[in-house]
N, CA, C and O of each residue as an XYZ file, in Angstrom:
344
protein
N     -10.115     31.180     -8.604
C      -9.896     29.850     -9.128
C     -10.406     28.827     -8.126
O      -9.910     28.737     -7.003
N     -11.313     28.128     -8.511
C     -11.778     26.900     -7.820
C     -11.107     25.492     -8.006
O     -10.950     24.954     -9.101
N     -10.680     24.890     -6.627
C     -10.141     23.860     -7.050
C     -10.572     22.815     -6.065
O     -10.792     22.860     -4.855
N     -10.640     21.589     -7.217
C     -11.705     20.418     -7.145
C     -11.338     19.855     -5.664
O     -10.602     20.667     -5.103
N     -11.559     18.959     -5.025
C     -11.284     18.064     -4.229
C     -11.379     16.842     -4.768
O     -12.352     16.488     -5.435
N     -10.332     16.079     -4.505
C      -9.545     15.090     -4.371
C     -10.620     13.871     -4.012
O     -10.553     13.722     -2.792
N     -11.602     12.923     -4.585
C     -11.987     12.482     -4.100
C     -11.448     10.635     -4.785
O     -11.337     10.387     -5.985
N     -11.268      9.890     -3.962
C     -11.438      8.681     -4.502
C     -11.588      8.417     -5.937
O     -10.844      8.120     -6.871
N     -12.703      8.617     -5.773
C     -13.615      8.572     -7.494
C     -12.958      9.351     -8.768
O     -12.929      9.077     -9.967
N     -12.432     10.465     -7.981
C     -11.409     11.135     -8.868
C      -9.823     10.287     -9.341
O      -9.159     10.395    -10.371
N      -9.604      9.438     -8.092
C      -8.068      9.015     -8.374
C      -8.647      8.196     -9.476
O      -9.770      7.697     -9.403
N      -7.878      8.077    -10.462
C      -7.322      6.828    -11.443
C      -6.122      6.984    -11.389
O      -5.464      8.023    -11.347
N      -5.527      4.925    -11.392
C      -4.135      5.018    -11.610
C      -4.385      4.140    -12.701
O      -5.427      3.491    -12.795
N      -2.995      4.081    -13.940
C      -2.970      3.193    -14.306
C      -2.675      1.999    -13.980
O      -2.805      2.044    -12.756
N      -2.308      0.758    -14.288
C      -1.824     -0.323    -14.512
C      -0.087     -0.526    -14.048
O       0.446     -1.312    -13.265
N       0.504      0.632    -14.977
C       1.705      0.484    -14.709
C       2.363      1.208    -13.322
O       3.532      1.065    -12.965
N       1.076      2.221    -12.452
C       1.318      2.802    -11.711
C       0.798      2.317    -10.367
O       0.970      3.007     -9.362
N       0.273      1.348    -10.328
C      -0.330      0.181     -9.755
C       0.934     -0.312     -8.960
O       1.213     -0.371     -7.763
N       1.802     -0.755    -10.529
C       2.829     -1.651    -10.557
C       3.512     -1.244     -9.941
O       3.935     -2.046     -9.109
N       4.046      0.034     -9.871
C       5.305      0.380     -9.586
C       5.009      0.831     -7.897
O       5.997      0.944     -7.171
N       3.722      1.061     -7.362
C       3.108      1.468     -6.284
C       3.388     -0.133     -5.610
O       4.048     -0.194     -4.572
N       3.011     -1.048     -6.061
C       2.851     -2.299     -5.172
C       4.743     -2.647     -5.215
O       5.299     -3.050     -4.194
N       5.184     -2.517     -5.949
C       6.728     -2.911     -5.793
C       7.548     -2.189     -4.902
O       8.728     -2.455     -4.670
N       6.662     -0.944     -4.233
C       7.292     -0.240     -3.184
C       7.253     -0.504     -2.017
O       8.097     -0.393     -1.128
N       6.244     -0.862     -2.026
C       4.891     -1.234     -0.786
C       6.020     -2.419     -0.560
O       6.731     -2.317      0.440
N       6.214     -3.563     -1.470
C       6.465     -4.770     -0.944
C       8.227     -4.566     -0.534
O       8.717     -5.464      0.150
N       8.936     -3.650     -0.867
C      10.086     -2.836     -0.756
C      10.017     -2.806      1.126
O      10.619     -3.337      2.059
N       8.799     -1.756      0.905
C       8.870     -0.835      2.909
C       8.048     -2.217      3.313
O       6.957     -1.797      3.700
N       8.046     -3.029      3.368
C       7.285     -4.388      3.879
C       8.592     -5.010      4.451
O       8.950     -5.190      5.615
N       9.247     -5.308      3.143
C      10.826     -5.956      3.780
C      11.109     -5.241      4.877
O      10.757     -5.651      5.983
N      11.838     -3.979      4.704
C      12.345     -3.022      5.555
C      11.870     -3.061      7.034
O      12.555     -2.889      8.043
N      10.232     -3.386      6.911
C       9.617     -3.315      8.205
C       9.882     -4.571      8.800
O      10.154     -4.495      9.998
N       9.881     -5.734      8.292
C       9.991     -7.243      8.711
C      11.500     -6.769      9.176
O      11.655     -6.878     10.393
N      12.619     -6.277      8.473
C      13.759     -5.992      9.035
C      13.550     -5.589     10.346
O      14.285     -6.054     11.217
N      12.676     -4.806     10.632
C      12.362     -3.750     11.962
C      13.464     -2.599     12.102
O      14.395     -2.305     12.851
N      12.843     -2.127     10.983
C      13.920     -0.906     10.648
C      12.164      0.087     10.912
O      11.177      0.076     10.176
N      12.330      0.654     11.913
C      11.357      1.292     12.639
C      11.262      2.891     11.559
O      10.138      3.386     11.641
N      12.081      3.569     10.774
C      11.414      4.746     10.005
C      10.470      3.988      8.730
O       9.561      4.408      8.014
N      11.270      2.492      8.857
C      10.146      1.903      7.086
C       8.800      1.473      7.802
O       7.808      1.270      7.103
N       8.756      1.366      8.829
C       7.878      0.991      9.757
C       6.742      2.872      9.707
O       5.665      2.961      9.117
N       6.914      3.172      9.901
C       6.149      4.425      9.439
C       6.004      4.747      8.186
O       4.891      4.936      7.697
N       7.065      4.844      7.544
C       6.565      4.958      6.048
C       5.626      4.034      5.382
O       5.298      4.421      4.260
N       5.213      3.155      5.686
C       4.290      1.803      5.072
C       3.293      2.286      5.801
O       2.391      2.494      4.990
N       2.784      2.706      7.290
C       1.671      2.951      7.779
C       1.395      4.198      6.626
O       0.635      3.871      5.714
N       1.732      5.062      6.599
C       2.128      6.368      6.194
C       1.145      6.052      4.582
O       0.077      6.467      4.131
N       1.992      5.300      4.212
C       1.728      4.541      2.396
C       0.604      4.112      2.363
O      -0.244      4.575      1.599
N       0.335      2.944      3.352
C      -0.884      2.501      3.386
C      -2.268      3.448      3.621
O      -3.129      3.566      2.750
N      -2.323      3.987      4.714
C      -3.401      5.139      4.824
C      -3.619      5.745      3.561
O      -4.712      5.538      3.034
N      -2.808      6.439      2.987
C      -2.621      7.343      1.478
C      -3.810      6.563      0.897
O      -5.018      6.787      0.821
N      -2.765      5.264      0.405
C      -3.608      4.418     -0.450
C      -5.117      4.241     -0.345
O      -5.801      4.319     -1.365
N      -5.692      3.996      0.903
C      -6.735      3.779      1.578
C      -7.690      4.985      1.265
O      -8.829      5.047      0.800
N      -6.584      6.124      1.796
C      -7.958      7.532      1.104
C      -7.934      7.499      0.050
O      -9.096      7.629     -0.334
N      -7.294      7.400     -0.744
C      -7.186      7.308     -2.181
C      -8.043      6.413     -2.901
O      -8.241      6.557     -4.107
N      -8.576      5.468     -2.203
C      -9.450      4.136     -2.631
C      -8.586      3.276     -4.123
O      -8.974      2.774     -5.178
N      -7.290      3.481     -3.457
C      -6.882      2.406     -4.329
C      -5.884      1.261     -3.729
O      -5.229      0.554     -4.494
N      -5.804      1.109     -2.154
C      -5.338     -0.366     -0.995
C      -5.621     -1.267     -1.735
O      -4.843     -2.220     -1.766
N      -6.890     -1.290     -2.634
C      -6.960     -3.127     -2.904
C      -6.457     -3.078     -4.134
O      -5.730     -4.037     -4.395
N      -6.616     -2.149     -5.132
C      -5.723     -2.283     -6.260
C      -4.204     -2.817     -6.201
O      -3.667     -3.747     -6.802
N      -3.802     -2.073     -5.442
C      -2.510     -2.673     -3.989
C      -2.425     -4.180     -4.039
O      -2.139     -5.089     -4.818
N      -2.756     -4.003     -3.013
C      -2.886     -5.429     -2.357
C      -3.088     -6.622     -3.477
O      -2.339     -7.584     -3.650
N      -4.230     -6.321     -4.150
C      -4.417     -7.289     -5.675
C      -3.222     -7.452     -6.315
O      -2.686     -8.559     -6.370
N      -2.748     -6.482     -6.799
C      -1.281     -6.424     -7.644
C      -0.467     -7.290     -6.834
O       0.014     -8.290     -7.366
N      -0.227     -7.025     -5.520
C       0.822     -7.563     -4.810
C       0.821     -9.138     -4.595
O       1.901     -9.725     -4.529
N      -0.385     -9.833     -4.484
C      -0.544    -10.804     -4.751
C      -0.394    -11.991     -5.872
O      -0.035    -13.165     -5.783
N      -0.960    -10.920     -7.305
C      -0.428    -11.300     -8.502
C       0.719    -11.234     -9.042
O       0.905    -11.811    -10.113
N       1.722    -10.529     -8.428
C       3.228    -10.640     -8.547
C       3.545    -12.239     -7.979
O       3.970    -13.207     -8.610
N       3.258    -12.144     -6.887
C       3.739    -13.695     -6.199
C       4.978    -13.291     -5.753
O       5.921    -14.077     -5.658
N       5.019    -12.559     -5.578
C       6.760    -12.178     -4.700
C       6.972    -12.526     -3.228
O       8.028    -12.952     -2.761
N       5.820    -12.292     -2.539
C       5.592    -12.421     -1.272
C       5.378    -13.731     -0.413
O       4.469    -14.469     -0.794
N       5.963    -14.036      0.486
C       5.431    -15.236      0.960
C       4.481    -15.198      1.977
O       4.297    -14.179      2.641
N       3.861    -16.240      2.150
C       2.343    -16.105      2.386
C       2.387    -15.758      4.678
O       1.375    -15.644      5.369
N       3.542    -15.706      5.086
C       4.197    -15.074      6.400
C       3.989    -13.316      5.743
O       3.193    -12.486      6.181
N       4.657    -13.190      4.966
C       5.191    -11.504      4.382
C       3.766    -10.998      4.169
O       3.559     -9.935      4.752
N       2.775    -11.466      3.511
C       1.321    -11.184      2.695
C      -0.093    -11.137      4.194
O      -1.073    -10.391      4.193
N       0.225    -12.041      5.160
C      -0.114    -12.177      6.715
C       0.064    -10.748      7.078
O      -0.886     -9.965      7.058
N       1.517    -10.326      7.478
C       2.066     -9.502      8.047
C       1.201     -8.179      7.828
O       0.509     -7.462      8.550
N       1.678     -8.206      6.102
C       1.221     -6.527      5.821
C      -0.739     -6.836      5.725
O      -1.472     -5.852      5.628
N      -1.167     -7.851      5.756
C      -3.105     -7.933      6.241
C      -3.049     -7.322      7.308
O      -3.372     -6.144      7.455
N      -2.471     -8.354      8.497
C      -2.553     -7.741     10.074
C      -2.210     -6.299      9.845
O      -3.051     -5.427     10.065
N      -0.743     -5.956      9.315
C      -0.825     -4.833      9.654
C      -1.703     -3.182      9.026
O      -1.766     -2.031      9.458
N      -2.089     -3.694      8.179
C      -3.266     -2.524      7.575
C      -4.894     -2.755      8.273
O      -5.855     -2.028      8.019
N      -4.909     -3.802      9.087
C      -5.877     -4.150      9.686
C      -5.565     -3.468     11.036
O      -6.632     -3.428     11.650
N      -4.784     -3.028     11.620
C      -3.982     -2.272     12.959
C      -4.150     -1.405     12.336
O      -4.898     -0.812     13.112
N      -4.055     -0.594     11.277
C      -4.299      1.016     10.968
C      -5.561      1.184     10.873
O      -6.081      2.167     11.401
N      -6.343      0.205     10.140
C      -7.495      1.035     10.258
C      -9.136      0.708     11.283
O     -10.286      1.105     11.089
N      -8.429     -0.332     12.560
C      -9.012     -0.387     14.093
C      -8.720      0.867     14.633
O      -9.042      1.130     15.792
């Protein structure tokens, strides 16, 4: 049995899985601004995923179009996905 690899191009998410992906993200974001140091890994952790996955900006887009975030909180998690992938 041959089995495929996982590429980017392969991920599709939907819309609603987008959704529920960016409402987590902005979840372990709080947690980290808390400086609750395991949500602090789990978001690096999340973020990378996302990143191989080639779907961070689907992310990030969503998260923006919610408007949940304030524009300190939306800073934070830039800088900090910008520190993961220097």
């Amino acid at each position: 049995m041959q089995t495929d690899e996982i590429t980017p191009i392969a991920v599709m998410a939907t819309h609603h899985e987008i959704t529920r992906l960016a409402a987590y993200t902005e979840e372990l974001l709080q947690a980290t601004i808390a400086t609750e140091e395991s949500a602090r890994h789990k978001l690096s952790a999340v973020l990378r995923v996302y990143s191989e996955l080639g779907i961070i900006w689907r992310i990030l887009s969503e998260i923006d179009t919610r408007g949940v975030m304030t524009k300190t909180q939306r800073q934070f998690l830039q800088d900090f996905y910008a520190g993961l992938t220097y």
